[in-house]
Structure formats: C-alpha cells, structure tokens
N, C-alpha and C positions, 0 to 999 in steps of 0.2 A: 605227551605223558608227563604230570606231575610227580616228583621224585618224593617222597617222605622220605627226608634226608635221613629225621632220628632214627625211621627203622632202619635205614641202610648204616647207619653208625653204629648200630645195637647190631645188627646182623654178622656184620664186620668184627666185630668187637667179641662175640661168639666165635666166629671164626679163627681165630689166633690165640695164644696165649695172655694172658692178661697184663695191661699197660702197653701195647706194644700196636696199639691203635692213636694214634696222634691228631690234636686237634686244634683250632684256635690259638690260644696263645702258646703250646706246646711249641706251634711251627712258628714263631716269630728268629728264633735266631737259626734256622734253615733258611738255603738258599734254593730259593727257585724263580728265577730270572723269567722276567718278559711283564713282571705286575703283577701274575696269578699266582695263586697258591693252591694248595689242595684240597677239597672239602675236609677230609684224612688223607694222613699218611699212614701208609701199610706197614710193620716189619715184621714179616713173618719171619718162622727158625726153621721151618720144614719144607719142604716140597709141599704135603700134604695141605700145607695150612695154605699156601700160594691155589691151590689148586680150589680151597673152600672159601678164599679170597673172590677166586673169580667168578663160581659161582654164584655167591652173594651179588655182585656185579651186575652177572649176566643174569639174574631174578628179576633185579631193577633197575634192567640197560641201563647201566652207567659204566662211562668208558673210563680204562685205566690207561695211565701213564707209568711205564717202567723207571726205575731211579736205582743209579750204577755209584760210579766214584762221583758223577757230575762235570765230567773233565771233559767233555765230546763239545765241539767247535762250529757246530751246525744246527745247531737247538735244537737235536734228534729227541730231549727228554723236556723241551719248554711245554709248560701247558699252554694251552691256549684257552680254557674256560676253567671251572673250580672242578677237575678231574678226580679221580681217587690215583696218589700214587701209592706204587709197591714198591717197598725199598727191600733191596738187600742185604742191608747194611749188616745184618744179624745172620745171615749166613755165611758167614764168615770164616768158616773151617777147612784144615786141610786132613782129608778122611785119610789117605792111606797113601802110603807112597811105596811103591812096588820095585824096590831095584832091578830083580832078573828081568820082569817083564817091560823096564823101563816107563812107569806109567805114573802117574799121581792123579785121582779121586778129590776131587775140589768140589766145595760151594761155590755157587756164582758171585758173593760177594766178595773172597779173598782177592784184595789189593795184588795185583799184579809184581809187584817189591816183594812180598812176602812168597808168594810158588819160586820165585827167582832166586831168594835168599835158601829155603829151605833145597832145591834141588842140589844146591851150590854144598851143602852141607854131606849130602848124598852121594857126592862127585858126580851131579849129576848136571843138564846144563837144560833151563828151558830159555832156549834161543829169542823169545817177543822179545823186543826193548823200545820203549820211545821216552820221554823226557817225564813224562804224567806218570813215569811207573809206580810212585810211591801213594797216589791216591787213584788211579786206575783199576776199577775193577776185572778181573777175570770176565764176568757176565759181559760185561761194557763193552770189553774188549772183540766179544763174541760179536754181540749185535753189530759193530762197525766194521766185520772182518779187520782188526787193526793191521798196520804192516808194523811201521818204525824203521831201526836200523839195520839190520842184517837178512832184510828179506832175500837180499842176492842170497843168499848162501842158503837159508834155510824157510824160506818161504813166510807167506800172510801167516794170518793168526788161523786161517782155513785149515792150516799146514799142520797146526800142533796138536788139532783136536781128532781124539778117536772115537768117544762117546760121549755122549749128551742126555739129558734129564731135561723138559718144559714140558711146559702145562701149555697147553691150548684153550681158548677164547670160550669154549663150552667146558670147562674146568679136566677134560681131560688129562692124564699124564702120560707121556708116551716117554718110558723108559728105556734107553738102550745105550748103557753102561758098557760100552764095547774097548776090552782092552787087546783087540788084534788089528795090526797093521791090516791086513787083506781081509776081505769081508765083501765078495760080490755077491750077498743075496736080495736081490732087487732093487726098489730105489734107496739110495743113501739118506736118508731124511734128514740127517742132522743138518745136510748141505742148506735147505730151505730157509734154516731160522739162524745163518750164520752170513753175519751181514745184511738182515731183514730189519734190525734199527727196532727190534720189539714189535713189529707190528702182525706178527705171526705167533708169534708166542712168550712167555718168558721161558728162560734159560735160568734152569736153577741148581745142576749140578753137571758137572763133566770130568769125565777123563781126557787127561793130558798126554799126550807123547813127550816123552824125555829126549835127550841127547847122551851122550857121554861131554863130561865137562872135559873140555882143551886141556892140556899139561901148559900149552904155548900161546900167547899173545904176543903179537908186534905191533906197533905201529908206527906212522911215519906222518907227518906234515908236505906238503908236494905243491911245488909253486910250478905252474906253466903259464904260457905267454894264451896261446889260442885256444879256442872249443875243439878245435881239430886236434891239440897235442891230448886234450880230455879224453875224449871217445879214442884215441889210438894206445892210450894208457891204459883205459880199462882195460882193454881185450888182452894188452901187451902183457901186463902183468898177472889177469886170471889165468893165463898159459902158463903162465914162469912159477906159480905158486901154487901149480900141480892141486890144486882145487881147497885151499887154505882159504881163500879170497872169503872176509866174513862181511867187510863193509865197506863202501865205494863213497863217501861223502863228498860234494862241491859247494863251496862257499865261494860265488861269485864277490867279484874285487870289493864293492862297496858293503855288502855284509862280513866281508873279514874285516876290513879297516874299522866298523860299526862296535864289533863287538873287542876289539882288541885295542880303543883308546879308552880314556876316561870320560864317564864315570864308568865303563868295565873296567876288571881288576886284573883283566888276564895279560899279559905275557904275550905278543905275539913271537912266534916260533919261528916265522919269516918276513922278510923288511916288504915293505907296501910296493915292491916291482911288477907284479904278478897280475895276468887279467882273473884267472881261474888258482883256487887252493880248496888241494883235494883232500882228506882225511883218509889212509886207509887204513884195514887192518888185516889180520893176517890169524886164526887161531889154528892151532892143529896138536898133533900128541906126541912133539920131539921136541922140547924145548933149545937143544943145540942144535939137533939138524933145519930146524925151522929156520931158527932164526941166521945162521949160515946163508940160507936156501932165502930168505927175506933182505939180507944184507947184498947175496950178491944181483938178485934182481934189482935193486934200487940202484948198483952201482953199475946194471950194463946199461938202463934206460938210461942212467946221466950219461952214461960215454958215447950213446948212441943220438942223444939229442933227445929221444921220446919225452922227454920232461928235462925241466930248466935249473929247477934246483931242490933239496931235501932235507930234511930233517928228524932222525929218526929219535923215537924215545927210548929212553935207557932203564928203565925205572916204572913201577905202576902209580910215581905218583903224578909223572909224566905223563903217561896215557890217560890217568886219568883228568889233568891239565890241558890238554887235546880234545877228550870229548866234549871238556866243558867250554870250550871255546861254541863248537860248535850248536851246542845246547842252551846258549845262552841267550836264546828267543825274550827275555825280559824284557832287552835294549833295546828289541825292534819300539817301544814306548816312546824311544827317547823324537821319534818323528810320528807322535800321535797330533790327531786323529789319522787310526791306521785300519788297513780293510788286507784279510789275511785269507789266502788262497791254498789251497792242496789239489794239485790240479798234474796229469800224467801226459808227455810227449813221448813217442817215438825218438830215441836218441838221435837215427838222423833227420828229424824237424826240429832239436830242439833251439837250436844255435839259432835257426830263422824265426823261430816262433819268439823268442824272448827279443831280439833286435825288433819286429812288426810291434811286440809292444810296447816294447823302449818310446819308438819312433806316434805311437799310435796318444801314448800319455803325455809327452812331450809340446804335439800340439795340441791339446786340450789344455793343460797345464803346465805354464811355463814352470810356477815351483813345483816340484815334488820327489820323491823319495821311492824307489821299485827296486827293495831288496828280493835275492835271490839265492836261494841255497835249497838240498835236498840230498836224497836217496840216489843218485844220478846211477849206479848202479842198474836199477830196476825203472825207471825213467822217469822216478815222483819229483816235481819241483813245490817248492812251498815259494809263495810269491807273496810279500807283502808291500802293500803301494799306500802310502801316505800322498791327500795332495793337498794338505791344509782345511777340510771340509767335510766335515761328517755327517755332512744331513743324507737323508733316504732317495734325492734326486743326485745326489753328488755318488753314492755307492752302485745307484741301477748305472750309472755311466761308467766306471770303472770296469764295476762284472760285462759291462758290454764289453768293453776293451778286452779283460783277459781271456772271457770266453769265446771271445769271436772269431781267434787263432786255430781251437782247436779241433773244431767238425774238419775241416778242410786236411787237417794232419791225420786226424785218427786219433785223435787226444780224449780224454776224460778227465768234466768239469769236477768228479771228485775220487784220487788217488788212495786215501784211505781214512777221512774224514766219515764219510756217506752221505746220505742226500738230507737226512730232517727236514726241518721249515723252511730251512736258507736255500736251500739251492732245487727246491721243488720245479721252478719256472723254467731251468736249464735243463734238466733228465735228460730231453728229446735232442738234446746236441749230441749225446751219446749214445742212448741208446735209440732203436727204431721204433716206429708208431707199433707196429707187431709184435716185438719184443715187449714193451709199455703194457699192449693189450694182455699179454702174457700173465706178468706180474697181474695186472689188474684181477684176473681171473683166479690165478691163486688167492689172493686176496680174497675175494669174494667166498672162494670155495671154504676157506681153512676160518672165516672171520667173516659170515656175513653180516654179523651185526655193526662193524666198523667197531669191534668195543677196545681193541686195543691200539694203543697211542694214534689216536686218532688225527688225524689230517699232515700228515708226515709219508715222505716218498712223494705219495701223489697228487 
C-alpha cells in the first residue's frame, strides 16, 4: 500500500492543535538516533488528540513510534524506517495532587524531577529515582517498568502506579483513573502496558501512589574485603534497621577507584583497600531515634567483623556527595569504546557469575576494562565492558560473554532497561518459548496491525 504522505500530514495536522505537527527542517535539531527520522512528529496536549492521532494512523496504516524524555538505553524508541512519532513533550502537567488520598494525577510527559520535586513540597515522597531523573519522562518511565534506586524498599515503577489513561492501536481510550490501593474487579489492565515499551498502547495520564516523605535520612560509605562480607551485610543490616533499609548500592573495587580519581572531582570517602564499596541508606520518620538506631548498627557489624570499615555522612551535603559518586556513570567514557549492560542475578550466583566473566573476557581480550556496580539489593548489576573495539562483531562477542552466565542462574539479560531493538535476539534466555508465545498473542490480540513501535520486543 502507497501512503499519500500529504493526506496523512494534513490528517494529522487536523488532528492536534495547530503548529504542533512537526516536519522537515522543524525536526533537524531533534534527536533521533539510528539515521532515521520521523515523516512528523506528533505533540499532542490531550488524551483526546493522542487518541485522533492514532486513528489517522490507523486510516493509513502507518506505524507510530512513541517519544518519552529519549533517555531509554535499548533503542526501545529508535525508528527504524520514517515512522510517525508521538511526543509527549506537551503533556506535561501535574493535574492534581491529593494529600488525604496520597495520590497525584499526571501527564505522561512530566519529567520524573519535576512529580519528585512537587511531592517533596507536599511532604509527600514519590520513591522512583535513577540518574535520567531530570529529563526522564513519567510516560517513559511507564513503558520500561523503571526500577533505579530504592526498589529494595519500595518497589519497580509497577509499584507506584494506581491508575492509568492510553489509547490503544484502534484509537480507543481506556480510562481508569483509579485512586484506590485495593481494587480486585477483574483483570488489572494497567498491568499490560506497564513495561510493554509502547507496543501496546500509549500511556498518557496516570495516577501516582505517594509515600509519606521521611523526617530521616542516613547514610554511610562501607568498605568490605569479600562478596561473602556483601550478601551477609545486606541481610545483616535490613534486620537491624527495623525496615528503614531504602538503598543497598555496590560499587565493585575498579568502578570506585574509576569514578573517585581524576579527571572525577569526587572525594573518595574510603582509601582503595576494599574488593566491594557499598552505599547505604537508611530513611524513616525519627530523625534522632533513626539515626541512634543507624549509628549503633554500623558500629556492631565493625565489632563484629560483618564489614571492614565505614564512613558515615554528617551533613546533606555529604549524602549528597555519596550519591554522586556512585551516579557518576559519565567516567565509565573514560575506557571508551564501551558496551553497557543491565542485566539481574540471583544474589547467591552473583559472586560466580561475575568471576565466569571476568575469566570468560580475559581470554578473549587481553586489554580490557569490566566495570561493575548496581542495585545489589534487589539483584540488578550494570556491567560495562570496554575491550578497545566497537565494531558490531566485537559487541555480538561480548553480549555472548555476559549473557551466557545467565540462563544457567536464573538471571535476566534486562533488569530494568527492557528489551527495544538491542536485546530482541536474547528474550528466549529468559523467558520461555510459551511465555514468548504468550506475549506474541497479546500483541496480536490488542495490536493486529503491528501499528505501534513496530519491530521492538520481538
């Protein structure tokens, strides 16, 4: 079928409010990675308009590409032919925010910094965080189920949503703006299009579950010798801190030493002794009995030997000097050409899975670089391997290497990335042929046309 682009331009362009159909030289200083560009870019302001977007679309099958903050590491939003994307740039609002019911009413465009900042105002606390927070969409964040840092404590990004608003693939909206925690009246649908990467629908409004914001934060810097003192600390201290425990960070020996000489600007907190440095943290709603109750746990594990040595911060401007150590993923550059993994073990594989591929890059590549740090908490490592060679037969050998550790464990080749383009090939390491078949069939059912982000997942 021959597309008549102009009607489809004009169609579109009906469709939305005026100017806000993008074209040609419009899109030269927008980014869209892989070569291609958009025939248009969408920005609708409504639900409504999203909804008359798609069916213009779906008039003259033409597949759409959803477009977030652009901050997703799997080229879940790359086109791969001149698509139509929808951006959400322009839904950007925070509709309402509901203290008794603890809830805030969002656009899928508002920047994930911005719900964080406003709850914060509200003494209210929305728990997501990861490093992208200041151009990471809410929407974005949807379609990847994100984790980030505090999932020990308060769960994926699955965790914070109570209601959801998208449009489905035949321009349908399926509205359910649900601001109650319990809610068993049949199947939960929001579940479907959270961590579906858009290919189910877009996501254009939702209610949020709130927290209450901590009175109490601690943190500490923790140098231990072994992966055994690691794993015995976690558990050691989520006992001791009566369920405070907000964040579990490891920053294996060569990614501390990495981000803590120059050209970083940070400060390390502990001298380069250490095989494992752990980041914890601690929030809760006593600020003296906490941090007592924080002080004396750190000082029975040193008396006890559980951990080697410590450093605790005094100050928020310390803590925040501490995350930024560990957030300082820029440096991983400084051993570019670099191939960047989010991939989940079992804590008790994870010690042999990482030594298999120490051992596994090693001989392949006498020079190279296999930084390692994550969530160790909830069992995500982020593995980034430089081996001096960034061509596309030198990357399929790597992803051989790091995925090859993990069927055998029980691992998953992606923690909270998702699958996009990049890692299509691996799926079946983690999930089953029957499972696969599963998804396939939704898919099919909710999107027969294939019209949304087309050739991603599978």
């Amino acid at each position: 079928m021959t597309v008549d682009t102009r009607a489809l331009i004009s169609s579109l362009e009906a469709a939305v409010q005026e100017g806000n159909v993008l074209s040609g030289a419009a899109l030269d200083e927008r980014h869209f990675p892989g070569g291609f560009r958009p025939i248009v870019l969408v920005r609708p302001r409504t639900t409504e308009e999203v909804a008359a977007a798609v069916r213009v679309c779906r008039e003259f099958d033409y597949p759409i590409v959803p477009h977030g903050g652009m901050t997703g590491l799997v080229q879940g939003t790359q086109l791969t032919r001149e698509e139509v994307a929808i951006s959400m740039e322009l839904m950007n609002r925070i509709e309402e925010v509901d203290v008794q019911s603890r809830t805030m009413t969002v656009q899928a465009g508002v920047p994930l910094q911005v719900v964080q900042e406003r709850a914060e105002k509200e003494d209210l606390l929305f728990p997501l965080d990861l490093g992208a927070r200041g151009s990471a969409t809410i929407g974005g964040n949807v379609s990847t189920n994100a984790g980030g840092n505090r999932v020990i404590r308060y769960g994926m990004m699955r965790d914070q949503i109570l209601g959801m608003e998208v449009v489905l693939p035949d321009g349908t909206i399926i509205s359910s703006m649900n601001k109650i925690i319990k809610n068993n009246t049949g199947y939960d649908l929001k579940h479907l299009f959270i961590g579906a990467e858009g290919t189910l629908g877009i996501v254009t409004r939702l209610v949020l579950r709130m927290r209450a914001l901590p009175k109490s934060q601690n943190m500490a810097f923790i140098g231990v010798q072994s992966f055994q003192q690691v794993t015995g600390f976690l558990n050691y201290i989520d006992a001791a801190l009566g369920g405070t425990l907000s964040a579990f960070e490891v920053l294996w020996s060569d990614y501390y030493h990495l981000v803590t000489t120059a050209p970083a600007e940070h400060t390390p907190p502990l001298a380069y002794d250490y095989g494992y440095y752990i980041l914890l943290e601690a929030m809760g709603g006593d600020v003296e009995a906490d941090g007592e109750r924080f002080l004396a746990a750190l000082g029975s594990a040193l008396e006890e030997g559980v951990i080697d040595d410590a450093v605790i911060a005094q100050s928020q401007a310390e803590r925040d000097a501490m995350w930024a150590i560990r957030d300082d993923v820029g440096q991983l550059g400084r051993n570019a050409p670099i191939f960047t993994f989010d991939i989940s073990v079992p804590l008790s594989s994870m010690e042999s899975y990482v030594e298999e591929l120490r051992a596994s890059l090693a001989a392949q590549w006498e020079q190279h670089t296999c930084m390692v740090f994550g969530h160790l908490g909830d069992g995500n490592l982020h593995v980034i391997i430089g081996n001096g060679d960034g061509s596309p037969e030198s990357k399929k050998a790597v992803e051989a290497a790091v995925y090859g550790g993990l069927p055998s464990r029980g691992g998953s080749v992606s923690a909270e990335h998702g699958i996009g383009l990049q890692k299509k090939a691996y799926l079946g390491m983690s999930r089953s042929d029957d499972e696969i078949a599963v998804m396939r069939m939704i898919k099919q059912s909710i999107d027969p046309g294939g019209l949304f982000n087309p050739g991603k997942v599978f």
